[in-house]
C-alpha positions as CSV (number, residue, x, y, z in Angstrom):
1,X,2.0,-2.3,18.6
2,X,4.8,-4.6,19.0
3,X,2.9,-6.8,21.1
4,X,0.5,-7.0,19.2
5,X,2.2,-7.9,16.1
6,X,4.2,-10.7,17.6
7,X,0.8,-12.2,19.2
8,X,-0.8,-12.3,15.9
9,X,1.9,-12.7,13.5
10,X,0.9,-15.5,12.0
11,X,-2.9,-14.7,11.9
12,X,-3.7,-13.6,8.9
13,X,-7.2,-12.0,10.0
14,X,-5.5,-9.4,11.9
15,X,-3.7,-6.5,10.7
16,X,-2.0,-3.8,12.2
17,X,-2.2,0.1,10.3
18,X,-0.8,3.2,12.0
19,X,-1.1,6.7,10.4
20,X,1.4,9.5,10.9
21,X,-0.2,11.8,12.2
22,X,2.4,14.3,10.6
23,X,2.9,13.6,7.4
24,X,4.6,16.5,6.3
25,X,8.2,15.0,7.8
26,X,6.2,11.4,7.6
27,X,7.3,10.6,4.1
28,X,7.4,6.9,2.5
29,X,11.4,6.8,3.1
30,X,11.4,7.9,6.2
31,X,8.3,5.6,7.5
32,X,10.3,2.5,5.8
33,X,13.6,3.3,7.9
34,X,11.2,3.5,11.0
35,X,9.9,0.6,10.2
36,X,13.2,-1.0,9.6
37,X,14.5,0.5,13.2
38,X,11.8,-1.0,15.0
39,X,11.5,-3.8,13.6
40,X,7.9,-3.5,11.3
41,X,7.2,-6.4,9.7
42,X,5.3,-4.9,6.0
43,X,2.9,-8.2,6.1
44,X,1.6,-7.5,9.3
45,X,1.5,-4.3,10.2
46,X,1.1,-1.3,7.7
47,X,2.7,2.3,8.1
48,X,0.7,4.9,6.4
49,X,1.1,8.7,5.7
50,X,-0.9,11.0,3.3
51,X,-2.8,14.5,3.4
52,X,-3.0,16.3,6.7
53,X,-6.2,16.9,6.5
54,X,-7.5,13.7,5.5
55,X,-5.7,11.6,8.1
56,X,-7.2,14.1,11.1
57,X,-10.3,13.9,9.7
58,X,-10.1,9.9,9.5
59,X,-8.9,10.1,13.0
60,X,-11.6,12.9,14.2
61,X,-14.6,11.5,12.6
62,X,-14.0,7.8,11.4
63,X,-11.9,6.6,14.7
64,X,-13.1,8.4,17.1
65,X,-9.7,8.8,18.8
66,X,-9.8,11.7,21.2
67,X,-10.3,11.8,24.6
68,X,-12.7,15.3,24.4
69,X,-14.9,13.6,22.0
70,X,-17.7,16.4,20.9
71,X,-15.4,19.1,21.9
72,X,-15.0,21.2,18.5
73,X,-11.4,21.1,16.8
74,X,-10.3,23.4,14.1
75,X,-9.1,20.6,11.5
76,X,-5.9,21.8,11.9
77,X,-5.3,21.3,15.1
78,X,-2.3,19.0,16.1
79,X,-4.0,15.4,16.5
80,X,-2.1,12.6,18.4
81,X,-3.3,9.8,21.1
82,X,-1.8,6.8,22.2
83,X,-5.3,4.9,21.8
84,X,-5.8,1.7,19.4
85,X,-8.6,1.2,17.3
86,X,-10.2,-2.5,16.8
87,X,-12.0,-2.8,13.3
88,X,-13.5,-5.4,12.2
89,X,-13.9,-6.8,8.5
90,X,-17.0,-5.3,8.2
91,X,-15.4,-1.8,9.0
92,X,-17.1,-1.6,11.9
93,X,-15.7,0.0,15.7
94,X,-15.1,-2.6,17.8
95,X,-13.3,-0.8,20.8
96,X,-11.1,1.9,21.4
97,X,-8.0,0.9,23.9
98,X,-5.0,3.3,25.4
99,X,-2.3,1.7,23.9
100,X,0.0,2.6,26.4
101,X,-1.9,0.6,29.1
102,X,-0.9,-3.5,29.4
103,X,-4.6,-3.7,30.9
104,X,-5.9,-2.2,28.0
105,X,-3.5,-4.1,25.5
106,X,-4.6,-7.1,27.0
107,X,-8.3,-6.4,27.0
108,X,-7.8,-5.8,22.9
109,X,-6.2,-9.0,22.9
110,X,-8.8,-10.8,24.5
111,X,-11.8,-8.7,22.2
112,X,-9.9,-9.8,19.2
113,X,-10.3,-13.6,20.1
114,X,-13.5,-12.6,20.6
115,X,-14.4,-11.1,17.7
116,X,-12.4,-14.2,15.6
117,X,-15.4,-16.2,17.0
118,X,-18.2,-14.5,15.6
């Protein structure tokens, strides 16, 4: 996500959100002093946190973010994936990239400036 905030950093069509996917030690002050350690810029990229339940279910059903897609999951089953989401304005599901892959990081890069031209 670094990357990707330094590419875009002064693009104000792009921004950055990442959910804790354990909210329950997740809270506000400790997502700022993550943020702080790593060096999270607020205006660019966002750190959220909120119910369990609602953040698997965003992650399960809105972002499609598992490998095992269609495989059934009891909702509170641990959910965690290194894989980016691109959105667009329209809320729309652009691609899905590993975001632990520089081929893949790249290829989200280049689908961005894509998308930016449509």
């Amino acid at each position: 996500m670094g990357i990707l905030q330094d590419k875009f950093l002064d693009d104000d069509d792009v921004l950055l959100l990442s959910h804790s996917v354990t909210p329950e030690r997740d809270s506000v002050p400790v997502l700022k002093e993550y943020a702080e350690d790593k060096g999270v810029l607020s205006h660019k990229w966002h750190l959220a946190t909120g119910e369990q339940q609602e953040i698997y279910k965003l992650g399960r059903r809105d972002y499609f973010v598992e490998q095992d897609l269609g495989k059934e999951k009891d909702i509170d089953e641990f959910l965690h994936t290194e894989n980016f989401v691109l959105i667009d304005k329209r809320r729309h599901i652009r691609g899905i990239y590993n975001g632990l892959s520089k081929t893949s990081i790249n290829h989200l890069i280049n689908d961005i400036a894509t998308l930016k031209k449509e």
